[in-house]
N, C-alpha and C positions, 0 to 999 in steps of 0.2 A: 405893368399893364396885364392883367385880365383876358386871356382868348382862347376861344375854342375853335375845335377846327373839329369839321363834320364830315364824313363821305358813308356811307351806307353800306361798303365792301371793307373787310378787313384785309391784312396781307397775308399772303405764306411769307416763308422764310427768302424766300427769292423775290424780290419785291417789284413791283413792273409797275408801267405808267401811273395811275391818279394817285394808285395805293404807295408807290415810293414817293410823290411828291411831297404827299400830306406827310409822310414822316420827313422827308427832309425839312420840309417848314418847321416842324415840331421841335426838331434838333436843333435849329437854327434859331428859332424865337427862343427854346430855353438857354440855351446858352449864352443870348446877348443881354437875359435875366428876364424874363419876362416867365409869368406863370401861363402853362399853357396846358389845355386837357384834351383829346382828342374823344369826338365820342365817332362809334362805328359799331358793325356786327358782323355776328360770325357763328360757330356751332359751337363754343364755348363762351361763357359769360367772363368779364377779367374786367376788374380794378386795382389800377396798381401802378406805380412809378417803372417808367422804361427810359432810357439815354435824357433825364430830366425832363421830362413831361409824364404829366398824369395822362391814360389808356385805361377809358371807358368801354368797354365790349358788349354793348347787346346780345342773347341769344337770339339769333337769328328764326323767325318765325316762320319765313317763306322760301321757296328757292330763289336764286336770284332771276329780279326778271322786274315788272312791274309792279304785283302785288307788294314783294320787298320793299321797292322804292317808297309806295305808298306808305307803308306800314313801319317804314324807319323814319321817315316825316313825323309821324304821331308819336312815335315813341322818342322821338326826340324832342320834342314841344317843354314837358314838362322840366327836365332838367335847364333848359337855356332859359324858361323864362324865369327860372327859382336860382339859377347860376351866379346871379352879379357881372357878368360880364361886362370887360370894358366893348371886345366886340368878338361877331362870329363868323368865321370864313368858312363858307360850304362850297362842297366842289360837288353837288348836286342838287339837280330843280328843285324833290320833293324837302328835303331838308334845306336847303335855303328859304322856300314861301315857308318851313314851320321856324326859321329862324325870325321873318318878319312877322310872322303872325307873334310869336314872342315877346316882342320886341313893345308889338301893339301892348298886348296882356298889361307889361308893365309901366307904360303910360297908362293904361286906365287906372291904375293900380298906386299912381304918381311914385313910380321908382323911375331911377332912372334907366331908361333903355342902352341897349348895345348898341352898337355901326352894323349894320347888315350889310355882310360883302359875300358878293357870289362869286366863282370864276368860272368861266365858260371855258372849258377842255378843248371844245369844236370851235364850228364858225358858224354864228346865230343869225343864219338866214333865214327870212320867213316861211319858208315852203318846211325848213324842216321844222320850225317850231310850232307850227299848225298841223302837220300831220304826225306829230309824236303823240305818244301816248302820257305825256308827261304835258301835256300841252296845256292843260289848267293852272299848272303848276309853274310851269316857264312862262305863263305868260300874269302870272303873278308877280313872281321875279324882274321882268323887264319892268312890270309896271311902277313897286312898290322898294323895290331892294333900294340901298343907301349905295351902293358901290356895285357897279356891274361891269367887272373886270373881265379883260379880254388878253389872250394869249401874244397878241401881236397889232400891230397897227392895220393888216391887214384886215384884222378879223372885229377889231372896233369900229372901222371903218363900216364893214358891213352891217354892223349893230345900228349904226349913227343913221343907213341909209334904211334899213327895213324898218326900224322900230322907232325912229325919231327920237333916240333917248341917247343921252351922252353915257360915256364910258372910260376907262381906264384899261392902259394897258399893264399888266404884271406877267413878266414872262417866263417858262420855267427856268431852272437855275442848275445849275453845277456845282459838283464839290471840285473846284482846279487841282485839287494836291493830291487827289485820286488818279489823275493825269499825269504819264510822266513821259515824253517824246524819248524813245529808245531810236535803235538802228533798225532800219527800213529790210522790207525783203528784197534780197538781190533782183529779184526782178521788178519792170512798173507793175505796181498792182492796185486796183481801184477797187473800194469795199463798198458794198450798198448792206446798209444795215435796214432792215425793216421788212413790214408783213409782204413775200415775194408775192403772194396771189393776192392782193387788189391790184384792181385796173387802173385805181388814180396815182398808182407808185408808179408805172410805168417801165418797169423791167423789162418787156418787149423792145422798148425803143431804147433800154441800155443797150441791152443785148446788140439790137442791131449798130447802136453805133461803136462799141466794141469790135463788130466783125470791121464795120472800115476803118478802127484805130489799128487794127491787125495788119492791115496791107500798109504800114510806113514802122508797126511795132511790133513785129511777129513773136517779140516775146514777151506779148503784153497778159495780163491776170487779172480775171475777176473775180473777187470772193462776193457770195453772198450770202448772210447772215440775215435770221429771222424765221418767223414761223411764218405758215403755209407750203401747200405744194406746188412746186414752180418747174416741175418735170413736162406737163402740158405746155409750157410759154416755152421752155427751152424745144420742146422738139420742135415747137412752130420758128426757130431761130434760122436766119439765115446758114445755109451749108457753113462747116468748119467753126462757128462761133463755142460751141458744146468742147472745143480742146482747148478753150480760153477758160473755161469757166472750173471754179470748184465751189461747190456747197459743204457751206459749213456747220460744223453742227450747233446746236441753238444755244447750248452753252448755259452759262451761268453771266448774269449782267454784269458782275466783277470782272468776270474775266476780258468784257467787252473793250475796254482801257488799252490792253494790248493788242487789239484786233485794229484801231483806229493808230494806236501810234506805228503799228508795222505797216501799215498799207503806205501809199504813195498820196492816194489820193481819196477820199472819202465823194461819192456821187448820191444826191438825192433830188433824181431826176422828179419831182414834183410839179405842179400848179396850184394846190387847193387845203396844202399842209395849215393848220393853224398856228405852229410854232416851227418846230425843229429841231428838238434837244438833240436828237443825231449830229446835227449838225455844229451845235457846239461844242459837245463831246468831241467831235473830231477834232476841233480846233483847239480845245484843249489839251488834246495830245498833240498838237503841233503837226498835224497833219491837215493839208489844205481840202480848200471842199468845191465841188461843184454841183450846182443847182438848175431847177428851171427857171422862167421866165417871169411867173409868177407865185403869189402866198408868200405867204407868211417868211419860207427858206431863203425867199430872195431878197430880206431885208437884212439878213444875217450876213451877208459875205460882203467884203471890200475889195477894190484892187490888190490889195497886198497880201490876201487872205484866200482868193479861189477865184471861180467864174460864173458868171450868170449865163444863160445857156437866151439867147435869142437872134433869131427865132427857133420855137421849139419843136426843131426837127433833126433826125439822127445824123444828119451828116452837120449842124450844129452843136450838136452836143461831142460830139468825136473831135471837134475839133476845140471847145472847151475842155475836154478831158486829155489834150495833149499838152494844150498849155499847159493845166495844172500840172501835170506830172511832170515839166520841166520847172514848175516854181518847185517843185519836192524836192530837188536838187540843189536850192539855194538855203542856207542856213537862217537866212534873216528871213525866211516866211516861217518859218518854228515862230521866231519871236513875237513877231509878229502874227500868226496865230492864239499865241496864247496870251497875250495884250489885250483881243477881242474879246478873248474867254473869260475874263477878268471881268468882262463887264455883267456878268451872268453869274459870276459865285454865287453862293447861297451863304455866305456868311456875312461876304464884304458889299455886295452890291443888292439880292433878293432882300434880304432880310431887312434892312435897311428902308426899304421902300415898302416893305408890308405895314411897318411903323411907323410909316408917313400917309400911308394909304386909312390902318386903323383912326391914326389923331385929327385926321380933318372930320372938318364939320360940314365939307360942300358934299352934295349929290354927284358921284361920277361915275 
């Protein structure tokens, strides 16, 4: 099979959210044998074979921002509709409506067209997709794409309820063997990996229920890892919580693997997450997780595997973050950990369903 995969941002060498996904798709469709070309942009133009996939580089015309978006839309048109593609997975608005429009060219043209698949990174609620600046474009996309894939059940649902348009869910994926569950640090320590200053992460109300895991766990640890500044939320933290806490430094995502299997317990106090790849990371290194009450994160954990935090308030979540720390203690939650995580590979389980996703012929 024939596929392109589109995003508008290139990577550095440290590769982070869309820009690592898209390459793990790449890696993972070539090697289960499928031809696959990646197009994208950047300040250097590159064509050329990379970990088996072709890597098309636009130069980059705009800084990133809108104008880019728009402008990688058009410049992508030409290639996808002259491509042959069996199909094209874009992981943004403006290049996904130029992947339909595409598509059109070569029915009029009577070739055969591609599978138009988009995937939504967010949660495709109407309020933001009317007041985006992409909003002609997204709302192309809901109307005309062949496949309008969604990160989680959570976040299709909202698709199915705002836009009336069915949807698929494809969730991100894990390499498991990048994971390897080591020995734990001597004391309980809970890890929140992700951006500490937004407000929907909710680091405030770890923090606070950290200070009442302290009154029954006084030798309890929080790391927390990620970018922003999170010196404002800690001073606003209840007295004494600030001799629980270490900030860690941002690090290299490799390194991230060891940060999740030494902790005790991985928390990603949430409601409004679209997926959670933190969260199976963690479970891939065999370390349990707890979550909030709702999104996306709370479809990800099982009794055998962490705790759903409801209701979501910090003397509830303290007291989900104790149980977890005492499943940390039990060897058959590793296993069972990483059982779950298995269901999220990117060899054995993602990729598999991308190629089920591409060869249908229904609308989803």
């Amino acid at each position: 099979m024939r596929i392109a995969l589109t995003h508008p941002h290139s990577w550095p060498e440290v590769r982070r959210g869309a820009e690592r996904m898209i390459v793990e798709k790449a890696r993972s469709l070539s090697l289960a044998g499928h031809d696959v070309t990646v197009f994208t942009a950047g300040s250097e133009p590159v064509d050329e074979q990379r970990e088996g996939y072709r890597l098309v580089r636009f130069r980059q015309r705009h800084p990133a921002g809108a104008a880019h978006q728009r402008w990688f839309g058009r410049r992508v048109l030409v290639p996808l509709a002259r491509g042959g593609f069996d199909a094209v997975h874009s992981l943004a608005p403006h290049d996904a409506a130029a992947s339909v429009h595409a598509a059109r060219l070569r029915r009029l043209l009577r070739q055969r067209p591609h599978r138009t698949v988009y995937e939504d990174l967010g949660n495709p609620y109407r309020d933001k997709v009317l007041g985006s600046h992409e909003r002609r474009a997204r709302l192309r996309v809901v109307a005309d794409v062949d496949v309008y894939a969604c990160m989680s059940e959570f976040s299709r649902r909202m698709l199915e309820r705002d836009f009336d348009r069915a949807g698929t869910v494809i969730p991100g994926g894990v390499r498991t063997a990048d994971f390897v569950p080591r020995a734990r640090h001597e004391q309980p320590t809970i890890l929140f990996s992700g951006a500490l200053d937004r407000p929907e992460k909710h680091v405030a109300l770890l923090l606070e229920a950290v200070g009442r895991l302290a009154e029954t766990r006084p030798d309890i640890r929080l790391h927390l890892s990620g970018p922003g500044d999170v010196e404002p939320i800690l001073a606003a933290a209840p007295a004494g919580v600030r001799d629980h806490v270490e900030v860690l430094d941002l690090g290299d995502p490799d390194g991230q693997a060891d940060r999740y299997a030494e902790a005790w317990v991985t928390c990603l106090p949430t409601q409004w997450d679209s997926f959670g790849l933190v969260i199976v990371e963690s479970l891939a290194a065999g370390t349990p997780v707890v979550v909030g009450d709702a999104g996306a994160p709370s479809e990800l954990v099982t009794p055998e595997t962490g705790r759903r935090t409801e209701p979501f308030t910090a003397e509830a979540l303290a007291e989900s973050l104790d149980q977890a720390l005492d499943m940390a203690k039990d060897p058959d939650t590793v296993a069972a950990c990483r059982d779950l995580a298995e269901r999220y590979d990117w060899d054995e389980a993602i990729t598999p369903l991308l190629v089920e996703v591409y060869s249908s012929t229904e609308r989803l």
